[in-house]
C-alpha positions as CSV (number, residue, x, y, z in Angstrom):
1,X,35.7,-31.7,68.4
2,X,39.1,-33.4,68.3
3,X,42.0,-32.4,70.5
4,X,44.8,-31.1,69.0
5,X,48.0,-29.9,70.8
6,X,47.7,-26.0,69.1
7,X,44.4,-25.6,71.1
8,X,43.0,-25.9,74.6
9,X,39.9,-27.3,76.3
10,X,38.0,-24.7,74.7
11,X,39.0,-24.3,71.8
12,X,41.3,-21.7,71.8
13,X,44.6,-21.7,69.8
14,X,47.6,-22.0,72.3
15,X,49.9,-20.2,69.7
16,X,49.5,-16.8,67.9
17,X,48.6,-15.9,64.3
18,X,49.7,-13.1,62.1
19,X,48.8,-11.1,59.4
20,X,51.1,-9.3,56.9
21,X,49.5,-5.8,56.0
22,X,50.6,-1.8,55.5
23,X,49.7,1.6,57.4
24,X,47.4,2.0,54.3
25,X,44.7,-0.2,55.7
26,X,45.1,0.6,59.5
27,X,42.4,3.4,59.4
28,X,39.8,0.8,58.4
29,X,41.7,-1.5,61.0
30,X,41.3,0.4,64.1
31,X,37.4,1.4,62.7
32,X,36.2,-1.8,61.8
33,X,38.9,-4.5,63.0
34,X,41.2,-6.7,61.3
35,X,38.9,-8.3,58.7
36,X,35.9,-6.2,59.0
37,X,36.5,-4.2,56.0
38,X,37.0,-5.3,52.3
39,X,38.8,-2.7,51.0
40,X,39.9,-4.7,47.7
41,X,36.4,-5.8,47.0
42,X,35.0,-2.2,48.0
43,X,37.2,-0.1,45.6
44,X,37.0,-2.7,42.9
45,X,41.2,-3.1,42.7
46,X,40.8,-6.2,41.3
47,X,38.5,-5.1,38.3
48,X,41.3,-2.2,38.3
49,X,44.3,-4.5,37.8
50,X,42.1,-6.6,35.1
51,X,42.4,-3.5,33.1
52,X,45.4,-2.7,33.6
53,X,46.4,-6.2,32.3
54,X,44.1,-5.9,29.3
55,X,45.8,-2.6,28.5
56,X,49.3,-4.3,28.6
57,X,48.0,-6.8,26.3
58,X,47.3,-4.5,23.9
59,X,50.1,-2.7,23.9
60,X,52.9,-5.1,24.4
61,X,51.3,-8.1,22.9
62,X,54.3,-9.1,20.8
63,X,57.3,-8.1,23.3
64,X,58.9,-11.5,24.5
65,X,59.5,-9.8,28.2
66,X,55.7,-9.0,28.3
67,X,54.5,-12.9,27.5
68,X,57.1,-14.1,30.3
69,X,54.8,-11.6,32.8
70,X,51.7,-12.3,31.0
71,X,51.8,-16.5,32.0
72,X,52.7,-15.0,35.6
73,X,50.0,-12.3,36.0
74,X,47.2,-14.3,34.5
75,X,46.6,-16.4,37.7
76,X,45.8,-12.7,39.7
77,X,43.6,-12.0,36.5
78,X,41.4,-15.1,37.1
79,X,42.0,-15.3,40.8
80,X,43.4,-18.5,40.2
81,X,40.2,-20.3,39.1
82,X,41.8,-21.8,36.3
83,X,44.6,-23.0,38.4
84,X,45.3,-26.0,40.3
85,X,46.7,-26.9,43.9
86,X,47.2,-23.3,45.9
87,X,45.0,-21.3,43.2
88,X,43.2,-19.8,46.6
89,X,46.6,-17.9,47.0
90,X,45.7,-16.1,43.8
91,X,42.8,-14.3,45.2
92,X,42.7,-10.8,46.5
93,X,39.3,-9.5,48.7
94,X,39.5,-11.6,52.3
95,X,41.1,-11.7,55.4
96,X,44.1,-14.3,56.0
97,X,45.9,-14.7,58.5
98,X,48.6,-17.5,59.4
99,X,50.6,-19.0,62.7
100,X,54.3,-18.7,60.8
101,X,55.5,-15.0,61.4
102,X,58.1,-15.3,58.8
103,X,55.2,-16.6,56.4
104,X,52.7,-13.5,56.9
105,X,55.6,-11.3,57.4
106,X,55.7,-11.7,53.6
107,X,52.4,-10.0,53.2
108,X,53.7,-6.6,54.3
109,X,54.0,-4.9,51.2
110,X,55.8,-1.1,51.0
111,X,53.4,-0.4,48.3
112,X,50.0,-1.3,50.1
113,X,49.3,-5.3,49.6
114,X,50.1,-7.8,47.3
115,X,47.9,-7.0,44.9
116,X,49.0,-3.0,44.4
117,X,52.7,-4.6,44.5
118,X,51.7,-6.3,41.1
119,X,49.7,-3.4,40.0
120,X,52.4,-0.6,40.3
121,X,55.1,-3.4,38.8
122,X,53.1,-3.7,35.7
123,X,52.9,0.4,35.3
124,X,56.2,0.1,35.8
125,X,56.7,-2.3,32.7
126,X,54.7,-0.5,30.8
127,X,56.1,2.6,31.0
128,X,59.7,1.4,30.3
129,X,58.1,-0.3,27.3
130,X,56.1,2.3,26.1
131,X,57.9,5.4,27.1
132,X,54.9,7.0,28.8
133,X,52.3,6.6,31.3
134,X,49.0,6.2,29.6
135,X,48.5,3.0,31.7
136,X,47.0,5.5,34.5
137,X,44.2,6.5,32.0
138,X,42.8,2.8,32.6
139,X,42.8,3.0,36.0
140,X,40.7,4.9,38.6
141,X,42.0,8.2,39.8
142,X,41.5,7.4,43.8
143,X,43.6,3.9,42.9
144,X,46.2,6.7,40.9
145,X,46.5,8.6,44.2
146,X,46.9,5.7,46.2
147,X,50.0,4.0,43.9
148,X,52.1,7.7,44.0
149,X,52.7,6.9,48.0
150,X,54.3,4.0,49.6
151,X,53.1,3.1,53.1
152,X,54.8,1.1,56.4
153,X,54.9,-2.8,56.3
154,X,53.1,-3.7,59.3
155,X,52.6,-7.4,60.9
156,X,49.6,-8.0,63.3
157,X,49.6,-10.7,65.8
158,X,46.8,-12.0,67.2
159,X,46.4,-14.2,70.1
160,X,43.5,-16.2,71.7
161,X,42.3,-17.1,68.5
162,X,39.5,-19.4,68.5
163,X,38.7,-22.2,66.3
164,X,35.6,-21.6,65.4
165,X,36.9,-17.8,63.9
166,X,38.6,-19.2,61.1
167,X,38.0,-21.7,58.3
168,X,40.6,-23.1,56.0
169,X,41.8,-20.9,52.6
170,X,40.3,-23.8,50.4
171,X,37.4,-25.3,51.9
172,X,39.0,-28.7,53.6
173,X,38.3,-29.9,56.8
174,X,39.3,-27.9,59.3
175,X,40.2,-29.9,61.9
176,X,42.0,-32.7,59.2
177,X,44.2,-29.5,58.3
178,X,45.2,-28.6,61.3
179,X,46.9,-32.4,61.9
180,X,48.2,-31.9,58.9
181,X,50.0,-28.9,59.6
182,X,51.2,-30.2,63.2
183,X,53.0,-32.4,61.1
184,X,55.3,-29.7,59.6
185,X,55.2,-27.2,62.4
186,X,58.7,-26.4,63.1
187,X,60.2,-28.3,60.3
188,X,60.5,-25.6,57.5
189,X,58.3,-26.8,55.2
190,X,55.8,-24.3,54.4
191,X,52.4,-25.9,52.6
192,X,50.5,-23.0,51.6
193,X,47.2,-24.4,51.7
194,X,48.1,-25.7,55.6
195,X,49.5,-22.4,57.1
196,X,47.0,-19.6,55.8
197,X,43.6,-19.3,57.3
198,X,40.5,-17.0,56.1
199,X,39.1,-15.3,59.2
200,X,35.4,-15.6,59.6
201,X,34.4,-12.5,61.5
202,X,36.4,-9.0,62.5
203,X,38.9,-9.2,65.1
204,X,38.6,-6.3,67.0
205,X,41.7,-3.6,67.9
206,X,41.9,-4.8,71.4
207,X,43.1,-8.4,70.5
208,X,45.6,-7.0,68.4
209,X,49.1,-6.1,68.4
210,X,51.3,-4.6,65.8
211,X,54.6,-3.5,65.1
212,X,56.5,-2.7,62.2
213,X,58.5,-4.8,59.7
């Protein structure tokens, strides 16, 4: 393997990673480890906010506000498959994690994650639009009970990380991405597709740390 100045003689990252989450998910965290648990994919959210966004299309088809969302919210619909460049950053379901704090700090969301951020803004449309909540019909009633709380942005920080535990979010070479991003370290510049990193297997509770944003 090719040195590089973010890991050691064995392969071990020399600087921490984080991931941006909420208390929501830290049941499942301290049972299965960061990453050992799809909870997305498991309680089909995304299929959820599909039909939610169908919904909206029906009902607010012709409403100038709704089209401005609509060309925003399709990406999450297709989980960016139609998109180019950073489309990975439009799917919901796996584990990231990334070495810039203020980066994953980002991911702590008050409602959950990302993805119930955009799901409880587009009930939120749709009920100014429409004047009621018949949204929640289309969507299933465990996710309903789950949207009527807000949780605790969290940030995890894991050190000791080793190479071979991650891979990159789109596929490139790992090792050509990580020189790439030792480029930018430090600089402010922020290349989604350098910073974020899928993690391959759980990290166990015991290489974690957490505390609150």
């Amino acid at each position: 393997m090719r040195t590089s100045t973010l890991l050691d003689a064995n392969g071990t990252f020399t600087v921490p990673f984080f991931h941006g989450t909420s208390s929501l998910f830290l049941p499942d965290i301290y049972r299965f480890g960061l990453g050992g648990q799809d909870v997305v994919k498991e309680n089909g959210w995304v299929q959820a906010f599909v039909d939610l966004f169908e919904f909206a299309d029906r009902q607010l088809h012709d409403q100038p506000l709704w089209i401005d969302n609509r060309h925003n919210l399709l990406p999450v619909v297709e989980q960016g498959l139609t998109c180019d460049g950073n489309r990975h950053n439009y799917q919901h379901g796996e584990t990231y994690i990334c070495p810039e704090e203020r980066v994953a700090a980002r991911y702590g969301f008050s409602e959950g994650c990302e993805l119930l951020h955009y799901i409880k803004n587009l009930i939120h449309l749709l009920q100014l639009k429409t004047g009621s909540l018949d949204c929640l019909d289309v969507l299933p009633g465990p996710l309903v009970s789950i949207l009527k709380s807000e949780y605790q942005p969290l940030l995890f920080q894991i050190d000791g990380l080793s190479f071979h535990e991650i891979a990159t979010e789109n596929g490139d070479d790992k090792m050509e991405t990580l020189d790439r991003y030792e480029k930018i370290r430090g600089t402010g510049q922020t290349a989604v597709d350098l910073i974020n990193w899928k993690l391959l297997k759980p990290i166990s509770v015991e290489r974690l740390s957490v505390r609150q944003l």
